[in-house]
C-alpha positions as CSV (number, residue, x, y, z in Angstrom):
1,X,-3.5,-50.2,-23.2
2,X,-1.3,-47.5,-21.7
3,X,-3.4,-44.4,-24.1
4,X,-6.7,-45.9,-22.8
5,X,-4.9,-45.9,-19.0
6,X,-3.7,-42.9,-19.4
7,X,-7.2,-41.8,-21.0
8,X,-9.2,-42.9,-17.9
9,X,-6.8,-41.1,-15.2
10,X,-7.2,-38.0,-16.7
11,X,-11.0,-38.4,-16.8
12,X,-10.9,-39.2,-13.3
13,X,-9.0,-36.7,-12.3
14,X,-11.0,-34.1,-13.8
15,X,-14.2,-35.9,-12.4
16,X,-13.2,-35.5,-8.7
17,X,-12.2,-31.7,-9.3
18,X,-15.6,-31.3,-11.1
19,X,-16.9,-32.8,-8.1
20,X,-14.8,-31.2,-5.7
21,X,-15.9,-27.7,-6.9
22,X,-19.5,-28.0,-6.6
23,X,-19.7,-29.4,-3.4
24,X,-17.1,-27.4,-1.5
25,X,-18.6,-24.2,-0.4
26,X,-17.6,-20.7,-2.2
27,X,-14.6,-19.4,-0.5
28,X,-15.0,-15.4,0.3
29,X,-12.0,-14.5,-0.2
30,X,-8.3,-15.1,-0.7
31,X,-6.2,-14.3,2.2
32,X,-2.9,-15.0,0.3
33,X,-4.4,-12.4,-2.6
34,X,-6.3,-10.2,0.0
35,X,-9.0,-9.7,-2.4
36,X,-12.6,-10.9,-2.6
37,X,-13.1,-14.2,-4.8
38,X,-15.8,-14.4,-7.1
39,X,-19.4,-16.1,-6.0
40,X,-21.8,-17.8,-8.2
41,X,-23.1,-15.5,-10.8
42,X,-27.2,-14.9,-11.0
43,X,-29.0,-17.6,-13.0
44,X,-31.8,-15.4,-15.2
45,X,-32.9,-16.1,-18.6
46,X,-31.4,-12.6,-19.5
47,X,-27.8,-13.2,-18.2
48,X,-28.3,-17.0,-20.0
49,X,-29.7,-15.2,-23.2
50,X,-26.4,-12.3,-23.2
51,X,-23.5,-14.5,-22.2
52,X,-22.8,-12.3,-19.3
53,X,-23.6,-15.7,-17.0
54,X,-21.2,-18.1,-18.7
55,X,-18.1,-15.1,-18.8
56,X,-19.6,-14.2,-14.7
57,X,-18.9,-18.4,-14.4
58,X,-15.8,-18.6,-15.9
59,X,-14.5,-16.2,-13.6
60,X,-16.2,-17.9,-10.6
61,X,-14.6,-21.3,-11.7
62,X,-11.0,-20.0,-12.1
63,X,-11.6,-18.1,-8.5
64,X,-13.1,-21.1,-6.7
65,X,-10.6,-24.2,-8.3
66,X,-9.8,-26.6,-5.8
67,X,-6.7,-26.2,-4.2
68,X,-6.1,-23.1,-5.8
69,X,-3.9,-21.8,-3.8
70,X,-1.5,-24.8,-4.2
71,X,-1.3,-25.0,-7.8
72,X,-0.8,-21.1,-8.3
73,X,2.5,-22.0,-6.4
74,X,3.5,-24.9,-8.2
75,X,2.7,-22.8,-11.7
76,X,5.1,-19.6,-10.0
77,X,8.1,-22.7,-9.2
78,X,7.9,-23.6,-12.6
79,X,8.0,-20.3,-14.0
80,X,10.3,-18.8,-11.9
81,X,12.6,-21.6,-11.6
82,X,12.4,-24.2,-14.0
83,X,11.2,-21.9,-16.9
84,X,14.0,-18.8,-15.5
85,X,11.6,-16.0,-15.7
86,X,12.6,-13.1,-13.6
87,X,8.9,-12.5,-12.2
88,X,5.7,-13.8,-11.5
89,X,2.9,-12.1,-11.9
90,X,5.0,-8.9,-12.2
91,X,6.2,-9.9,-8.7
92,X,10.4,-10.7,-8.8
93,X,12.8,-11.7,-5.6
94,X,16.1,-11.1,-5.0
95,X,17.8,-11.8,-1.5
96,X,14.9,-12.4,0.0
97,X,13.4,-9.8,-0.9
98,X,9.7,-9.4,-3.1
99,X,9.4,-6.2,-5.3
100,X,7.3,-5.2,-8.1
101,X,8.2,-4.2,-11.7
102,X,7.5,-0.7,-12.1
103,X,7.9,-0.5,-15.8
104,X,7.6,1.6,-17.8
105,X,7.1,5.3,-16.4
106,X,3.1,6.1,-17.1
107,X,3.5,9.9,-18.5
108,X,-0.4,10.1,-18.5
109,X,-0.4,8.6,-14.4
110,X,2.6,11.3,-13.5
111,X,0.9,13.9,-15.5
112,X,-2.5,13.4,-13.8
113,X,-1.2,12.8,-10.1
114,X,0.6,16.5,-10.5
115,X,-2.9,17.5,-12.0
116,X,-4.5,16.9,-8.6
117,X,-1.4,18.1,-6.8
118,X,-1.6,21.8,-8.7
119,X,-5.7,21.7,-8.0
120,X,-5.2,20.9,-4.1
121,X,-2.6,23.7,-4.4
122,X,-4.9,26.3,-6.2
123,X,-8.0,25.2,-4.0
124,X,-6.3,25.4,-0.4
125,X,-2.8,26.2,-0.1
126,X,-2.0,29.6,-2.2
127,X,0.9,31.3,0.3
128,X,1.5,28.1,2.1
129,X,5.0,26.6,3.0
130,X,4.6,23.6,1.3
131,X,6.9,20.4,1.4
132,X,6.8,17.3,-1.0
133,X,8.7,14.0,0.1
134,X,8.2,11.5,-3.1
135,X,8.9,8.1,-1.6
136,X,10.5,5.7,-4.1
137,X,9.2,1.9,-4.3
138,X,11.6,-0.9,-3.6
139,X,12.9,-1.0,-6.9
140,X,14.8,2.1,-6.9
141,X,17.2,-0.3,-4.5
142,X,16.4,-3.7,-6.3
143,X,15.8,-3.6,-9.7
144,X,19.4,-3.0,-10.9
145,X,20.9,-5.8,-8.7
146,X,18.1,-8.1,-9.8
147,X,18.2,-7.4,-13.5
148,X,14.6,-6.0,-13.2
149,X,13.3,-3.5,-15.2
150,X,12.3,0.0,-13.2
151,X,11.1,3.2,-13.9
152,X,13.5,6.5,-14.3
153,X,13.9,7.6,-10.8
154,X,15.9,10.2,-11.7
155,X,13.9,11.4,-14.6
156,X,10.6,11.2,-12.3
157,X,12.1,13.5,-9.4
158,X,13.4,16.1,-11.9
159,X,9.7,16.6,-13.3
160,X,8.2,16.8,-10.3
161,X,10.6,19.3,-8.8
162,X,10.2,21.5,-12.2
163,X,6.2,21.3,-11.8
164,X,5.3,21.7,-8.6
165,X,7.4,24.5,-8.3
166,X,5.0,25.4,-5.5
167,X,6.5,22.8,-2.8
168,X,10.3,22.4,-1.5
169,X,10.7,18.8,-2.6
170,X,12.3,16.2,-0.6
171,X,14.6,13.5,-2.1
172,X,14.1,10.6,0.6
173,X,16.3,8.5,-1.5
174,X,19.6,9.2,0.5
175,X,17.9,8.7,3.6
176,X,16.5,4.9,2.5
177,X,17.8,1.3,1.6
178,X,16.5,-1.7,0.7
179,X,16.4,-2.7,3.8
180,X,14.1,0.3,5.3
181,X,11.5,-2.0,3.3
182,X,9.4,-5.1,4.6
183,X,10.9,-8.0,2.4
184,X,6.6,-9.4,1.5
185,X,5.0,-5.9,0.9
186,X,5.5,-2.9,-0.5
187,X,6.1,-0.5,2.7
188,X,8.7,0.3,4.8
189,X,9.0,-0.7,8.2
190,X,9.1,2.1,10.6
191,X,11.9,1.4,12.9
192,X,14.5,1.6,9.7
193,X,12.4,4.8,8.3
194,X,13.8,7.3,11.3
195,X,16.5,8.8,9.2
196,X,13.8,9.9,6.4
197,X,11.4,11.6,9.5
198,X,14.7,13.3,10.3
199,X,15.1,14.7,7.3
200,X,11.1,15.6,6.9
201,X,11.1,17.4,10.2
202,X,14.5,19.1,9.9
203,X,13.0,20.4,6.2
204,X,9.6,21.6,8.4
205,X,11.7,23.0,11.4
206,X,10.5,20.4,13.9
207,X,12.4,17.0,16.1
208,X,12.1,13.5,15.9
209,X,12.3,12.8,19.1
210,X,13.6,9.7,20.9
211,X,11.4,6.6,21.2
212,X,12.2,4.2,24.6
213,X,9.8,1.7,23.5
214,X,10.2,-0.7,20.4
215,X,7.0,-3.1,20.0
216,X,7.7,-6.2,18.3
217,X,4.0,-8.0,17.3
218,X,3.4,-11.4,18.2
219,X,1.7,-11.8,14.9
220,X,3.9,-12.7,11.5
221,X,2.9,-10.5,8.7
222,X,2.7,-12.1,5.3
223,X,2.5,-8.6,3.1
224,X,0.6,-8.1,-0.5
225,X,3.9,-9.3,-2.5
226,X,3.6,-12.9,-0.5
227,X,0.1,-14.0,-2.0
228,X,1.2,-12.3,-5.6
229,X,3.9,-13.8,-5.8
230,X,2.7,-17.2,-5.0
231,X,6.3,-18.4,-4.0
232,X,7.7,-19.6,-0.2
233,X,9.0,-16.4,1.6
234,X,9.8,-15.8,5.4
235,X,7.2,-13.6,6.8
236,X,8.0,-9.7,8.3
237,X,7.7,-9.1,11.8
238,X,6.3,-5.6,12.3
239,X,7.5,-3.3,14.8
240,X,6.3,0.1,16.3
241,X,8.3,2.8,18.2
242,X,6.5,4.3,20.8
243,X,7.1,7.2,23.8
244,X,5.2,8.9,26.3
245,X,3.6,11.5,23.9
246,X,2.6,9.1,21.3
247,X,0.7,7.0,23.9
248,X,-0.9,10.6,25.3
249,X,-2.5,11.1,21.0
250,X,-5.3,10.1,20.0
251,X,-6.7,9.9,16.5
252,X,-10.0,10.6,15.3
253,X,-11.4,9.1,12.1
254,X,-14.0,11.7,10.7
255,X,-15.1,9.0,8.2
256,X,-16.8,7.1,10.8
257,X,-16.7,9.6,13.7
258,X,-14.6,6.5,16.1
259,X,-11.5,7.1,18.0
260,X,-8.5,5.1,18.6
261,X,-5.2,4.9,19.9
262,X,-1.8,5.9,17.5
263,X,-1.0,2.3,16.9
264,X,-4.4,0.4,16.6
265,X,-4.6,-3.2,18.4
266,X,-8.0,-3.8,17.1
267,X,-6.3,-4.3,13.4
268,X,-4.6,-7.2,14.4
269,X,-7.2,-9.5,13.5
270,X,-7.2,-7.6,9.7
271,X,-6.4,-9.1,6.4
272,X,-3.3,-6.3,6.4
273,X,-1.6,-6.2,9.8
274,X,0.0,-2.5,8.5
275,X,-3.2,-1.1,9.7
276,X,-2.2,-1.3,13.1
277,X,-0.4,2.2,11.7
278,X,-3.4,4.7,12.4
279,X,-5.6,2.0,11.5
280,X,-5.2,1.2,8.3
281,X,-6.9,3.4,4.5
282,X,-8.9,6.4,6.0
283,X,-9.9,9.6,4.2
284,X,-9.6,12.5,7.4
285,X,-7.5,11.7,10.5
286,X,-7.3,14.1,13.2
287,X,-4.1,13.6,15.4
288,X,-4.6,15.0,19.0
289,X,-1.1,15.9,21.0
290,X,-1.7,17.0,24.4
291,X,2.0,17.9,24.7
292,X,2.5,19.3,21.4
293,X,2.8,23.4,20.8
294,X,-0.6,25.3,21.1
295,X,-1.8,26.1,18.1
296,X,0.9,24.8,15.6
297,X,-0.4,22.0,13.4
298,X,1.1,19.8,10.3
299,X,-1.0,19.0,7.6
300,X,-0.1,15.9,5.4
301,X,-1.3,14.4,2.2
302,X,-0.9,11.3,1.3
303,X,-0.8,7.9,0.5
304,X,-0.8,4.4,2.7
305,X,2.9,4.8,3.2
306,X,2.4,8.2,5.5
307,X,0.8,5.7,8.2
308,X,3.6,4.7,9.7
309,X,6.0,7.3,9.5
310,X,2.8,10.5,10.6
311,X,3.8,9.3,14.2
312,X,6.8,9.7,14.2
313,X,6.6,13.4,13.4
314,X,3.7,14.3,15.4
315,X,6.0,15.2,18.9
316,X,5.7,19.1,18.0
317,X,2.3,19.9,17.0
318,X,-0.9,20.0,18.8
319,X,-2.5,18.9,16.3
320,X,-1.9,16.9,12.6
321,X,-4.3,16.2,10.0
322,X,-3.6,13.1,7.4
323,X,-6.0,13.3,4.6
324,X,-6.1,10.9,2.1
325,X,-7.7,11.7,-1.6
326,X,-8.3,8.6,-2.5
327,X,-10.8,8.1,-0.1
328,X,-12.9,11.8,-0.3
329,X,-13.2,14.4,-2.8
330,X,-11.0,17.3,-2.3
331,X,-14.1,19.6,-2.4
332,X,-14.7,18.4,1.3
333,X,-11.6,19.1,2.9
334,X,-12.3,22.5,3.7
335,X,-15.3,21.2,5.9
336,X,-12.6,19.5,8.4
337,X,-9.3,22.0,8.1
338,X,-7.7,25.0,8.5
339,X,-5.1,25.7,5.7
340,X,-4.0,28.8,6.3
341,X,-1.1,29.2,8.3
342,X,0.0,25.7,8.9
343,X,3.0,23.3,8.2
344,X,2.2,21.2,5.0
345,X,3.4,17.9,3.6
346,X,2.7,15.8,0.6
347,X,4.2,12.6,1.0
348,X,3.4,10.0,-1.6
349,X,4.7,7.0,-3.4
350,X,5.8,6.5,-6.6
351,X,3.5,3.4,-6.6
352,X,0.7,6.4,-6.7
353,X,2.2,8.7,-9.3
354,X,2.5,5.4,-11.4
355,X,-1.1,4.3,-11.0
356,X,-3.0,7.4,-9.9
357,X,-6.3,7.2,-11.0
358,X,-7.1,6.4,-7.7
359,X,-6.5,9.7,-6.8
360,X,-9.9,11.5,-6.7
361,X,-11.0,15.4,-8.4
């Protein structure tokens, strides 16, 4: 009596999901795992006949479960605490803090990242006074103290140093903590990153200045490593420094051609509230300082963590350009720059060098 019980709650249980899931409508997307969810795949005799429909449906089903959301945290509590695994989903925490295991070093990911280093170098920047700041990813601070494993920082910074023998590399490592980090997502929050823009400009001869206005927004922001990790975590508040010169710039987005302010309001409605920092993933910003020195400008490369700390080096040029190669082919730079003669900075992650096949020829 209890098997057959037992037998007809199950049934029933799976009857009202079944149900559930094909009356609900399709969901977009996942806000918690700011990606797009699958839709229902094309029904053709063709995609019946080649399988492709049934694998482009069990993809659908997983992405469109009912209360998915809810039972991908109950799976990360009992894996993370009633199982003891020290991650989920390659996502760990430790005081509060979410960071993702960067292991092991990819030699072929480093060795193709300096690849398009040395080609930007040979296409644009022969004779130029080149800097490289290599920003290290929160487990340089975390990993140890967690018991995580991390990539050789050490090991990493020495080969970049002996092959890009081209640039005066910065070691921002001294000049960070854990704590210059949002505790949900991988960047780092600008009001703690002042010491490493201090040690940028004093490598490229320029001043931070002082900022009178600290911006606190209204909005929480629940970063990338809060919907990975599937787990309860405080949310970030994200802050912006601002002065008189900073709110005299404005940026111009040659991908679309629009213009907007330094710290862009219009990206508080967006899936990633770091866009407010010169609007979020763009291929060719052009940074316009009225009080800046005529004719001086600062060229950087680099990845999503040279949004929020590009303002807060900008007080001394005129003019700075923030290009971004996984967005446009290098090719087309020379179409929107000037090389010759200017300051230039590379600042990436090692998130990047890790996984940088994003990085385009």
């Amino acid at each position: 009596m209890k098997k057959t019980i037992s037998l007809i709650l199950v049934l029933a249980l799976w009857a009202s999901l079944t149900a559930f899931a094909w009356c609900k409508p399709p969901a977009a997307a996942s806000d918690a795992e700011r990606r797009p969810l699958e839709q229902f795949p094309e029904l053709s005799g063709e995609s019946l006949l080649s399988g492709q429909f049934m694998k482009d449906f069990a993809d659908y089903a997983v992405d469109q479960f009912p209360m998915r959301d809810r039972f991908r945290t109950l799976n990360a509590y009992l894996s993370y605490y009633l199982l003891g695994k020290k991650d989920n989903n390659g996502i760990y925490l430790h005081d509060g803090y979410a960071a993702k295991m960067e292991y092991p070093m990819d030699e072929l990911s480093i060795r193709n990242a300096i690849a398009r280093f040395n080609e930007l170098h040979e296409m644009y920047l022969t004779g130029c006074d080149v800097r490289f700041a290599l920003v290290p990813d929160k487990g340089c601070y975390l990993a140890e103290e967690a018991g995580a494993l991390s990539m050789d920082y050490d090991a990493l910074y020495a080969q970049m140093a002996a092959e890009l023998s081209w640039a005066e590399l910065i070691d921002l490592r001294p000049a960070l903590s854990i704590e210059s980090y949002y505790r949900t997502d991988t960047h780092w929050s600008q009001e703690a990153i002042v010491p490493a823009a201090e040690q940028i400009a004093a490598s490229l001869g320029v001043t931070v200045p002082e900022f009178d206005r600290i911006v606190t927004l209204e909005k929480p922001f629940y970063g990338v490593y809060y919907g990975q990790a599937a787990l309860p975590m405080t949310p970030d508040r994200i802050h912006y420094l601002s002065n008189e010169v900073l709110e005299n710039c404005t940026v111009k987005c040659h991908d679309n051609g629009l213009e907007s302010e330094v710290y862009d309001m219009t990206k508080l409605q967006s899936r990633d509230l770091y866009d407010i920092f010169l609007s979020g993933g763009a291929a060719v910003l052009e940074i316009t300082n009225p009080a800046g020195e005529e004719g001086r400008e600062l060229i950087v490369f680099r990845d999503s963590f040279g949004s929020a700390i590009v303002p807060l080096l900008v007080h001394d040029y005129a003019k700075v350009w923030v290009l971004d190669t996984r967005y446009v082919s290098p090719a087309m730079l020379g179409q929107f720059v000037e090389f010759a003669g200017q300051d230039v900075l590379f600042l990436y992650s090692t998130l990047i060098l890790n996984s940088s096949s994003a990085l385009r020829k």
